[in-house]
C-alpha positions, -999 to +999 in steps of 0.1 A: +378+656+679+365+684+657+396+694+647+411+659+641+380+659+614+385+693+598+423+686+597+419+652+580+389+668+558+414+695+545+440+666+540+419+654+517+406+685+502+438+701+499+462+671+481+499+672+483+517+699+465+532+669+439+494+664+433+480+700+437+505+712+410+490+690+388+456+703+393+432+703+359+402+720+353+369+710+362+354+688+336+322+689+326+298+662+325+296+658+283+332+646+285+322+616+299+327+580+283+297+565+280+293+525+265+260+511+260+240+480+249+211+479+229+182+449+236+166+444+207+149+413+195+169+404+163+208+402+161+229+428+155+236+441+196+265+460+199+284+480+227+285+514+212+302+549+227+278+576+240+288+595+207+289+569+183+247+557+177+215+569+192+201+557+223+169+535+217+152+527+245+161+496+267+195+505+264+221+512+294+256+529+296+279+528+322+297+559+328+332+566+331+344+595+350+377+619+337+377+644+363+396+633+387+429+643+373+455+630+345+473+607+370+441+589+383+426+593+349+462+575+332+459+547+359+426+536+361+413+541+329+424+511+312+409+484+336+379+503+339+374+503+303+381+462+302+354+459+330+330+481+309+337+459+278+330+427+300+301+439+317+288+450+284+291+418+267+278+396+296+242+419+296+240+411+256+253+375+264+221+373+286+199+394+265+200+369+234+205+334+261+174+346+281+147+356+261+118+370+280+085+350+288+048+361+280+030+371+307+011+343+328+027+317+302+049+290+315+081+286+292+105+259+296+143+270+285+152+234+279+128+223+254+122+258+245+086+252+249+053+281+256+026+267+276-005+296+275-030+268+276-059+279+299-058+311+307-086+321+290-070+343+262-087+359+229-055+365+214-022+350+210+007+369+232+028+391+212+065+383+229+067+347+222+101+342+219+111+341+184+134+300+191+101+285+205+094+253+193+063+240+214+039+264+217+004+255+237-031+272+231-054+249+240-082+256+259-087+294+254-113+314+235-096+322+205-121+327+180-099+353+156-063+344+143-044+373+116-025+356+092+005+375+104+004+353+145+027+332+139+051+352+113+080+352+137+080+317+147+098+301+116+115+272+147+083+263+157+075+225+152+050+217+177+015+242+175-018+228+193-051+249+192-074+227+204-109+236+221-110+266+212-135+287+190-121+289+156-140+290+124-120+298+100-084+297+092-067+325+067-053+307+041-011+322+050-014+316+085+011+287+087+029+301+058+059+310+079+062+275+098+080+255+074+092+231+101+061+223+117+055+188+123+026+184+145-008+209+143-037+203+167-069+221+158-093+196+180-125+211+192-134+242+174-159+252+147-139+251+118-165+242+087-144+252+058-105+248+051-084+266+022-066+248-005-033+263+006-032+263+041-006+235+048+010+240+014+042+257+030+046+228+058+059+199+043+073+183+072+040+179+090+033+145+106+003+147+128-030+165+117-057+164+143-092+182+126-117+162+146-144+175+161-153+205+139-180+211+115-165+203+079-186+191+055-161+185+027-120+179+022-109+209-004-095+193-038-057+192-037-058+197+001-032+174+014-009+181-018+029+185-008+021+164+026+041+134+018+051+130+051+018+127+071+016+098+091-015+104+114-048+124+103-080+125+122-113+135+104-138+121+138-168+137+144-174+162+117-202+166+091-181+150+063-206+131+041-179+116+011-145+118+004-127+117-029-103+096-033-082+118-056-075+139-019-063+111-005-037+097-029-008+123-024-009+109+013+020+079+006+035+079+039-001+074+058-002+050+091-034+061+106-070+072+093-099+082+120-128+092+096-155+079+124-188+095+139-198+114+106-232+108+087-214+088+059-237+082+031-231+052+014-236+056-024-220+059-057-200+089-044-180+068-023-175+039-045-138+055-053-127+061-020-140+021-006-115+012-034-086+034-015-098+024+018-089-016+005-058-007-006-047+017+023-056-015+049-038-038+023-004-017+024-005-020+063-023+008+070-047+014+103-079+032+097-113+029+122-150+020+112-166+041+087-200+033+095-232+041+069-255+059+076-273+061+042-294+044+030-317+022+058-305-010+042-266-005+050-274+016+080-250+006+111-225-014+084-187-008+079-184+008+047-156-020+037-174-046+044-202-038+017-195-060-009-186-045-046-219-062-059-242-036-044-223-009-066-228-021-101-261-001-114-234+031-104-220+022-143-253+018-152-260+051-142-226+065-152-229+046-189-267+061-192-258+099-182-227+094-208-246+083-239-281+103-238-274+132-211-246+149-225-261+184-227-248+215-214-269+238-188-262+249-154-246+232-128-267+203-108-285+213-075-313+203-058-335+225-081-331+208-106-344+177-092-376+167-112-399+141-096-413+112-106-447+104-110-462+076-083-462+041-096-499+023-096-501+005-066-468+018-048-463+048-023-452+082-042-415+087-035-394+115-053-362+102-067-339+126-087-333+129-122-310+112-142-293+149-152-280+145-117-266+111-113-239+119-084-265+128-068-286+094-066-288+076-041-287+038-035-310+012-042-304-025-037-309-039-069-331-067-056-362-042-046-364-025-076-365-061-097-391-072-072-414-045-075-411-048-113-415-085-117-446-077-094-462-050-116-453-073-147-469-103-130-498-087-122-508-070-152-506-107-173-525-123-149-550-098-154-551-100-189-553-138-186-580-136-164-601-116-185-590-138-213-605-165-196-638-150-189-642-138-225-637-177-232-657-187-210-686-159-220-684-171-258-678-213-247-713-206-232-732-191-254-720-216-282-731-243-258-764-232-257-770-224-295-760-255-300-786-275-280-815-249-288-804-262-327-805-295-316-841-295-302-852-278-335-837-304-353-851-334-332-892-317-338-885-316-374-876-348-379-902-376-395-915-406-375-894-440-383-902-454-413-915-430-435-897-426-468-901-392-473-888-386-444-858-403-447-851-389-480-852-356-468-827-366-443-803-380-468-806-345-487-795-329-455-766-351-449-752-349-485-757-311-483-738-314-453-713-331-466 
């Protein structure tokens, strides 16, 4: 049995002498073919030769022997080289098909969409696949997004950060997402947004900013957003609007603005008038309660009739025609207060040099309390006019009758001439 094995061993050790004859050299292990793929995350893969590029990492060759002789060499080289090219092409076939998923994120190669959404994460993952278009982030702690997160996403068209911990946004952050059409960013501490920050997303349709702290809508904010159909503004700290923010917004279906301390006033006048003819033009929009001042307190802001606006041209005619001096700018320094009226409870009101910065007051009061002040100052000056009257008709009364008396002991007894001529002397001096 041994022997059977050596004996078939040297068979194959020892080839034929038509094979042995054609014995080559050994060859050594630099002469062989090498192809190779590189993985990279941008185009360009290509199945280079072992001496043709340099080997980045993530690469693989397949090796292709040449020492086993011209005539095995001459017969197998060609098919092996076909099956390198194939195999080489299927890995970079499945390398740009098949991006890879980030860790503990659930990606969905249909609708190329990246849900990270509560796993607790303080930073976006760095190998989201550059064709995502739905990427999830809500409910995390993000607190901290660089401008450059989302620089690599240019496909992206659905983004939703909600309750999270933002509180502020860089202003190039979405720069890159020019076909973004829905951003959530419910449920964080945003207080302050930058002009630009949805300048370079012109197909967005959906805005959700509710539940944040802003306390005022930059100027120019929603500029190049004519197709925004939904924005919600509930539950922030915003006290006005202007309506010159508003009026890029042509394509508008729905307006939530509710749950902020609205304050009612000549600041808002402008955007009431918007507010009419967004609802006229079809539009959908919830209450916008007041919360300023007492007298409109719990009232929809569009159902305050125009009336209770007029003194705000009083104001504005005033502060044009005597108030037109230049100084700083108006804060709540400059404030002076007014002295108490007589007979009224001290209560500060501001300056005219500030006049958007009044607030309301139904007309009807302040008429009341004057037309009482009037009042009661002529009555009192009636009053004492009638004293005084009655003072000096008293007095008159009684000289009068002390005169009389006199005159009654000086007169004569009847009949005596003298005496009666005396009183005919009196009477034509009298007369």
């Amino acid at each position: 049995m041994m022997g059977s094995v050596k004996r078939h061993q040297g068979s194959l050790l020892n080839p034929p002498p038509s094979i042995s004859a054609r014995k080559t050299p050994p060859i050594p292990s630099s002469a062989l073919l090498s192809f190779r793929t590189d993985r990279q995350d941008k185009p360009g893969l290509s199945c280079l030769p072992k001496d043709q590029g340099p080997r980045e990492p993530g690469g693989f060759s397949i090796m292709l022997p040449l020492g086993i002789g011209p005539w095995w060499r001459n017969k197998l080289s060609p098919r092996w080289r076909q099956l390198s090219w194939i195999a080489c092409w299927i890995s970079l076939y499945a390398a740009e098909t098949l991006p890879t998923c980030p860790f503990s994120c659930k990606c969905d190669s249909r609708s190329l969409e990246v849900d990270c959404s509560g796993l607790g994460l303080s930073s976006v993952p760095p190998d989201v696949p550059a064709a995502t278009r739905t990427l999830l982030l809500l409910n995390n702690k993000l607190n901290v997004l660089p401008s450059w997160v989302f620089s690599n996403l240019s496909s992206l068209q659905r983004l939703d950060l909600s309750n999270n911990f933002l509180d502020q946004l860089p202003q190039a952050i979405f720069g890159d997402l020019a076909n973004l059409t829905e951003l959530q960013l419910r449920n964080n501490s945003i207080r302050t947004l930058d002009r630009d920050l949805l300048q370079h997303a012109p197909l967005l349709r959906h805005l959700d900013l509710s539940i944040n702290g802003l306390a005022q809508l930059p100027p120019g904010f929603f500029d190049g957003l004519l197709a925004l159909r939904s924005l919600s503004l509930r539950s922030n700290r915003l006290q006005n609007l202007d309506r010159v923010t508003f009026e890029p917004l042509v394509s508008l279906q729905l307006l939530q603005v509710g749950d902020n301390p609205w304050e009612c006033d000549c600041n808002l006048r402008d955007f009431k008038h918007w507010m009419e003819w967004f609802s006229y033009r079809g539009g959908r929009l919830d209450q916008l309660a007041c919360t300023m001042p007492k007298e409109l307190r719990g009232k929809d802001m569009r159902m305050v009739p125009m009336e209770m606006f007029n003194y705000c041209s009083q104001l504005e005619e005033s502060s044009s025609a005597g108030l037109e001096v230049s100084g700083p700018p108006c804060t709540k320094a400059s404030l002076e207060p007014v002295k108490p009226k007589p007979g009224a409870e001290p209560e500060p009101e501001p300056s005219t040099a500030c006049p958007q910065k009044q607030r309301y007051r139904p007309v009807s009061v302040r008429r009341a309390i004057g037309t009482v002040i009037i009042a009661g100052v002529v009555c009192g000056i009636v009053c004492i006019m009638m004293v005084v009257a009655a003072a000096y008709g008293c007095i008159y009364a009684s000289l009068m009758a002390k005169y009389h008396r006199e005159l009654k002991k000086r007169q004569p007894l009847m009949g005596d001439p003298e005496g009666e001529h005396e009183e005919q002397k009196q009477i034509s001096s009298v007369a």
